[in-house]
C-alpha positions in Angstrom: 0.0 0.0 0.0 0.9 3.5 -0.7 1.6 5.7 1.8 -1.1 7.6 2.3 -1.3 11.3 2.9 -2.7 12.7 6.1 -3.6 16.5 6.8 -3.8 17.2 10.1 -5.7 20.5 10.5 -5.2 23.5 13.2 -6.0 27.2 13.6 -4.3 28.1 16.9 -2.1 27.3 19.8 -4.8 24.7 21.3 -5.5 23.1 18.4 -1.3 22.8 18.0 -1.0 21.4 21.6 -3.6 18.6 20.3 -1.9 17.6 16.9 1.5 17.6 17.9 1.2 14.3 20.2 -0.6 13.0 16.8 2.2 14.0 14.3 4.8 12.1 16.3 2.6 9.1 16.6 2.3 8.9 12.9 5.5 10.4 11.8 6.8 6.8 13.4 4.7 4.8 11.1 5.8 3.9 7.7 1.8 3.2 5.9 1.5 7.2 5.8 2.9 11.1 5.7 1.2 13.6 8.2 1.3 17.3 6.4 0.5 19.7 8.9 -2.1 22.3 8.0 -1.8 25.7 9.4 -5.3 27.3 8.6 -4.2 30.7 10.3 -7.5 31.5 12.1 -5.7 33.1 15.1 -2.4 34.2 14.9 -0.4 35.4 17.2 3.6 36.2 18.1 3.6 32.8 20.2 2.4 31.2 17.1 6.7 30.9 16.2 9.4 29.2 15.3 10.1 28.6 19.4 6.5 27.0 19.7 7.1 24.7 16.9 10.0 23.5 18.8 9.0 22.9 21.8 6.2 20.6 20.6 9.3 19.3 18.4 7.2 20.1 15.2 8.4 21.2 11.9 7.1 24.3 10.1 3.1 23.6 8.7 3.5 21.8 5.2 0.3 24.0 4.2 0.0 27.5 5.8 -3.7 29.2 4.9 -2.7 32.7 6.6 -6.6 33.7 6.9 -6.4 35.8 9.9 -9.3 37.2 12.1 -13.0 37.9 11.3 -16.4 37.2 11.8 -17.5 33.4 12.0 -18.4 34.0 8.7 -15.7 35.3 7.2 -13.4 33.0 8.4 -15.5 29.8 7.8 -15.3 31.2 4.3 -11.8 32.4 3.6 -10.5 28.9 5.2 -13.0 26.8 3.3 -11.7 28.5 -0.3 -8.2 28.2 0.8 -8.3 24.7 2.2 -10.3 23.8 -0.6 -7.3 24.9 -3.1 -4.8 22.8 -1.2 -7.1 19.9 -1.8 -7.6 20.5 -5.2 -3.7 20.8 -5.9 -2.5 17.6 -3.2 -5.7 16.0 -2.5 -5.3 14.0 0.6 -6.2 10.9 1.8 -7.3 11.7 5.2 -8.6 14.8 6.8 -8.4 15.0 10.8 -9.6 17.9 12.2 -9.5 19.0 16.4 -11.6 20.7 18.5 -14.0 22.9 17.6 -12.9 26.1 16.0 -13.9 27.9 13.0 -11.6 26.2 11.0 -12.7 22.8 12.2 -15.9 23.0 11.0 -14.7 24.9 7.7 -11.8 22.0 6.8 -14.9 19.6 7.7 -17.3 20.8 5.1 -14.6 21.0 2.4 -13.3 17.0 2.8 -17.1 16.4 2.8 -17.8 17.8 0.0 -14.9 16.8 -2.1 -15.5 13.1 -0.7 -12.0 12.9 1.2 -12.1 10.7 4.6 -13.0 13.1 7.5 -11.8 12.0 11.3 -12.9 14.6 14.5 -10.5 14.2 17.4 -12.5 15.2 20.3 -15.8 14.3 18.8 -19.1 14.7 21.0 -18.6 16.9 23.0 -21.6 18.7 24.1 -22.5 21.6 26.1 -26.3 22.1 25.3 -25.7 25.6 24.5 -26.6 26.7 20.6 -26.0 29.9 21.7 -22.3 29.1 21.6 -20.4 29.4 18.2 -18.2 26.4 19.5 -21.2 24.1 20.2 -22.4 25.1 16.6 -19.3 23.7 14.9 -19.0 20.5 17.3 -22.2 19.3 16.1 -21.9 20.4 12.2 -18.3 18.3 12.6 -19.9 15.2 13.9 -22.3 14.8 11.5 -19.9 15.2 9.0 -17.1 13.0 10.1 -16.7 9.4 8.9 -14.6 8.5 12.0 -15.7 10.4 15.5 -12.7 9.7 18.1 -14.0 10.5 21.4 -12.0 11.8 24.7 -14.6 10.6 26.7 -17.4 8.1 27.3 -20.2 10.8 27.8 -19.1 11.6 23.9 -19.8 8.2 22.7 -23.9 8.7 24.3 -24.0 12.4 23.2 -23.0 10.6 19.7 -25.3 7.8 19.8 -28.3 9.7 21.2 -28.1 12.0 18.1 -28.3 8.6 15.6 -24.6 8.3 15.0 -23.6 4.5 13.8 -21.5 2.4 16.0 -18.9 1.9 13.8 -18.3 5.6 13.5 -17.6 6.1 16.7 -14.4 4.9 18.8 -13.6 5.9 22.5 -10.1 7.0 22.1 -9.1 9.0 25.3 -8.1 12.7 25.6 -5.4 14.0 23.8 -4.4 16.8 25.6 -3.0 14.8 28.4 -1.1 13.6 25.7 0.2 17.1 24.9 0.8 17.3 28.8 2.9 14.2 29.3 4.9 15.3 26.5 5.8 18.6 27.1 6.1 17.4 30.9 10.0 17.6 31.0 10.3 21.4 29.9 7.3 22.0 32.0 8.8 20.8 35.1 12.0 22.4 34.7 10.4 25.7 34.6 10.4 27.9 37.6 7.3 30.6 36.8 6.0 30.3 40.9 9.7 32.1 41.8 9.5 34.2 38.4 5.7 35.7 39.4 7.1 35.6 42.9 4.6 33.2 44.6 4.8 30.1 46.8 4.0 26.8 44.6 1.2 25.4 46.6 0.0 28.8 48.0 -1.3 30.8 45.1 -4.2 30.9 42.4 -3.8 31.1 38.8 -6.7 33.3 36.6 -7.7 33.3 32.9 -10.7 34.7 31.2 -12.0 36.1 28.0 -15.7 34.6 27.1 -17.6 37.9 25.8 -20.2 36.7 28.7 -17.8 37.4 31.7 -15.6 40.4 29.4 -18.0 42.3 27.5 -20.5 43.2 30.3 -19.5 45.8 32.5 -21.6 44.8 35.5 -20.5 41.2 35.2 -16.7 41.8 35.1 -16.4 44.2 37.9 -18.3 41.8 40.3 -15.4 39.4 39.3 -12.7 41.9 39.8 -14.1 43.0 42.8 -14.0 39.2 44.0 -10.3 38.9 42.8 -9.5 41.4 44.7 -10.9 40.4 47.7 -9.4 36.9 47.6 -6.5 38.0 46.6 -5.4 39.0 49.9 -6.0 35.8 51.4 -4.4 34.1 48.4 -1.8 35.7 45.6 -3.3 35.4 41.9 -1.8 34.9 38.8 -4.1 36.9 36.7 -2.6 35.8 32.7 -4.8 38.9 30.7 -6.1 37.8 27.6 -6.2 40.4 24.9 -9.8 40.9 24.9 -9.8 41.4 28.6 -7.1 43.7 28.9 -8.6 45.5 26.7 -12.2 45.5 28.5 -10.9 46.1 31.4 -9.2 49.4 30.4 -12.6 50.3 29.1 -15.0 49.8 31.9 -11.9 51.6 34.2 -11.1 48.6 35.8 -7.6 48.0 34.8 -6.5 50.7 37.7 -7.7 48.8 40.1 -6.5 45.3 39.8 -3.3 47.1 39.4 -2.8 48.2 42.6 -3.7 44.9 44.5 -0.7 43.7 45.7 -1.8 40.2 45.9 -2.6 40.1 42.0 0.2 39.5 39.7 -1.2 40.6 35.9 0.9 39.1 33.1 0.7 38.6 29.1 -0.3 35.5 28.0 1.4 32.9 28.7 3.5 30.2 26.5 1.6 26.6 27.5 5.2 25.2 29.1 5.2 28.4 31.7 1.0 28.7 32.0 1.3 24.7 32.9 4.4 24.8 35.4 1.9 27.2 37.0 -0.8 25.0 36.9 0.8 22.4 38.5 1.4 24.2 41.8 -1.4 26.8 41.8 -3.8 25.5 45.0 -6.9 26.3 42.8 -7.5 28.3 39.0 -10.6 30.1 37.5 -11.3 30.3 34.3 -13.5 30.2 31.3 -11.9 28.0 29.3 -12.1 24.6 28.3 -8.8 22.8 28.2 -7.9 23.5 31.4 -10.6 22.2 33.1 -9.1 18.6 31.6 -5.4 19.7 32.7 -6.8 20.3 36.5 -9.2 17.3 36.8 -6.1 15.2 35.4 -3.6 17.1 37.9 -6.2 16.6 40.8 -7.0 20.6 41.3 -9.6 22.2 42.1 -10.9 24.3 38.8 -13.8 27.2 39.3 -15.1 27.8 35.8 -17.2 30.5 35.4 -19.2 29.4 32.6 -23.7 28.5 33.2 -22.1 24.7 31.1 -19.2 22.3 29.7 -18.7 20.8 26.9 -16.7 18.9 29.1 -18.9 17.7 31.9 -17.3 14.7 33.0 -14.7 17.1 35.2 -17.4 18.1 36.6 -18.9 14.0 37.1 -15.5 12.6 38.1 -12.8 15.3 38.1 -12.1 18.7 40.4 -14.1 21.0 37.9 -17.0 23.3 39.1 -19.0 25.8 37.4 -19.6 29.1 39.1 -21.0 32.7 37.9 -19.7 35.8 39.5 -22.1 35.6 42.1 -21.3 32.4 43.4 -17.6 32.8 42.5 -16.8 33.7 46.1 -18.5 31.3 48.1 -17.2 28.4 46.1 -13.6 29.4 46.5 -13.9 29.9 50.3 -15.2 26.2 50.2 -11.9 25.3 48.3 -9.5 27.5 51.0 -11.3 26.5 54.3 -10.4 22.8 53.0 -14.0 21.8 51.4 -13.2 18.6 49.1 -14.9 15.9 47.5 -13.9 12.5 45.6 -12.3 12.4 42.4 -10.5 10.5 39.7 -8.8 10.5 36.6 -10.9 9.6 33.7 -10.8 6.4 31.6 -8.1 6.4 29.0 -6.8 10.2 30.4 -3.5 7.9 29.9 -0.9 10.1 27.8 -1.6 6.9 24.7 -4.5 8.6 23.1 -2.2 9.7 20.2 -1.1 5.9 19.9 -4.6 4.3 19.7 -5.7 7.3 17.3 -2.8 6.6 15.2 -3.9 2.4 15.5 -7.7 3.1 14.2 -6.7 5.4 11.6 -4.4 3.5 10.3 -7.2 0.2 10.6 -9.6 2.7 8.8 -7.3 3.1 6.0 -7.3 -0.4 4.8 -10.9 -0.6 4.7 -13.1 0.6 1.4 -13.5 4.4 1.3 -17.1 5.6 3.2 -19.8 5.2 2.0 -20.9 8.4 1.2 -17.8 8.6 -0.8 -18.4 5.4 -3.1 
């Protein structure tokens, strides 16, 4: 058999942290060549030639370079570019992550062009239409001809929308993957001396969801509760973009300032946000990956967000949603010593990569899907 040609799609740092365990994995096999595929959806100066080597990737075979814009604009721009690429080096696989424009946009154009479609991290689900992500999750799954799942509650979210069996394969999560392998560099790191804090005895802080930003009211009840626990416990407060930038609107950016127990820094590079992960006594957030990193690491995670996509850290693992209101009285909970039982998910094993690399390459030998024949 020839070897077979293997795009593996991403549109930012995230999505970067999921392929590169994947790349190595099939790098190491002989039936196929991985390209990666750059899309360009967010870029940004940590998006460099450092990051590529520290996930020991090379530079993207394929770089789209379609920059920001609406959801609509940038479904569109990647969909034409990808759609060239295709059209000049058609591959035999397309395996998109996550669930960012560009997923859903790299989705539609292997679809339409009949070129085998895999979704690492398929069914996910956070019951929320409302959210742009939850839009392209579902779009993707019904698209892909191979849905790799992180966890169990993604095979029923699958199933209960109609999905066939044999589309579906419980995989593990991949990101612990991208933990495991960066976990030399990330232990080696020293950020709790660098932000001046005592590993164990400190909190770590990201957010940038238009929900908790965008509304004035909103964000300074959650500054106002930074501030007050941050004279119990020092905070790492990483400032997204979109923040900072809020928060210099609505005259808040003064004020966190001049807490002495917050330490405000630029976003950070995933080896130093991590090595502060994995001595920070609690974090809050919004986001989604590192609900998985804490549940994994066994700390507790306040994420101010009404769902998850990821609800099984919230089932097994350390995760707990919160809303500004409630923000305070949950993390008193966590530093008076309030805990509960927890464990690692199934197959949240750092070998994801290796049993994805193991189906695909079963999925290969079979005939092409059927709605390609």
């Amino acid at each position: 058999m020839k070897q077979q040609k293997v795009h593996l799609i991403a549109a930012a740092r995230p999505n970067f942290m999921k392929v590169a365990p994947l790349y190595h994995a099939l790098r190491s096999q002989d039936w196929c060549v991985p390209l990666l595929v750059h899309t360009g959806q967010h870029y940004d100066a940590n998006m460099s030639d450092d990051f590529f080597a520290d996930l020991g990737l090379p530079d993207p075979d394929h770089h789209l370079g379609v920059g920001s814009g609406s959801h609509a604009e940038q479904t569109g721009a990647v969909m034409v570019a990808y759609e060239k690429v295709c059209q000049r080096e058609r591959p035999d696989w397309t395996v998109v992550v996550g669930d960012v424009n560009s997923t859903v946009a790299c989705a539609l154009v292997a679809a339409k062009l009949c070129i085998p479609l895999a979704h690492l991290e398929a069914g996910l689900r956070s019951g929320d239409r409302s959210m742009p992500e939850e839009v392209n999750r579902i779009v993707t799954d019904r698209l892909a001809d191979l849905l790799w799942t992180p966890s169990l509650d993604g095979d029923a979210n699958l199933k209960a929308e109609g999905v066939a069996d044999e589309r579906i394969e419980f995989v593990g999560n991949i990101m612990i993957d991208a933990f495991e392998l960066q976990r030399p560099q990330i232990d080696a790191l020293g950020m709790a001396v660098h932000f001046d804090v005592e590993p164990g005895n400190y909190g770590v802080v990201t957010l940038h969801r238009p929900s908790n930003v965008d509304d004035p009211a909103i964000l300074t009840q959650i500054v106002e509760v930074l501030a007050a626990v941050s004279r119990r416990l020092p905070l790492v407060f990483a400032v997204h973009p979109r923040t900072r930038a809020r928060l210099r609107d609505f005259g808040l950016a003064a004020s966190l300032e001049q807490q002495k127990g917050i330490r405000l820094s630029e976003p950070l590079r995933y080896n130093e946000f991590m090595n502060l992960v994995c001595a920070t006594k609690l974090a809050i957030t919004d986001s989604g990956g590192i609900q998985e990193e804490t549940t994994y690491l066994g700390i507790p995670c306040l994420t101010l967000r009404p769902n998850t996509e990821r609800p099984i850290t919230i089932t097994q693992g350390t995760n707990r949603l919160v809303n500004s209101e409630t923000l305070a009285d949950v993390i008193d909970s966590v530093l008076n010593g309030e805990t509960r039982m927890t464990k690692r998910p199934e197959l949240w094993d750092g070998k994801t990569a290796a049993r994805v690399a193991q189906s695909l390459h079963r999925h290969s030998l079979r005939a092409r899907p059927e709605r390609c024949s």
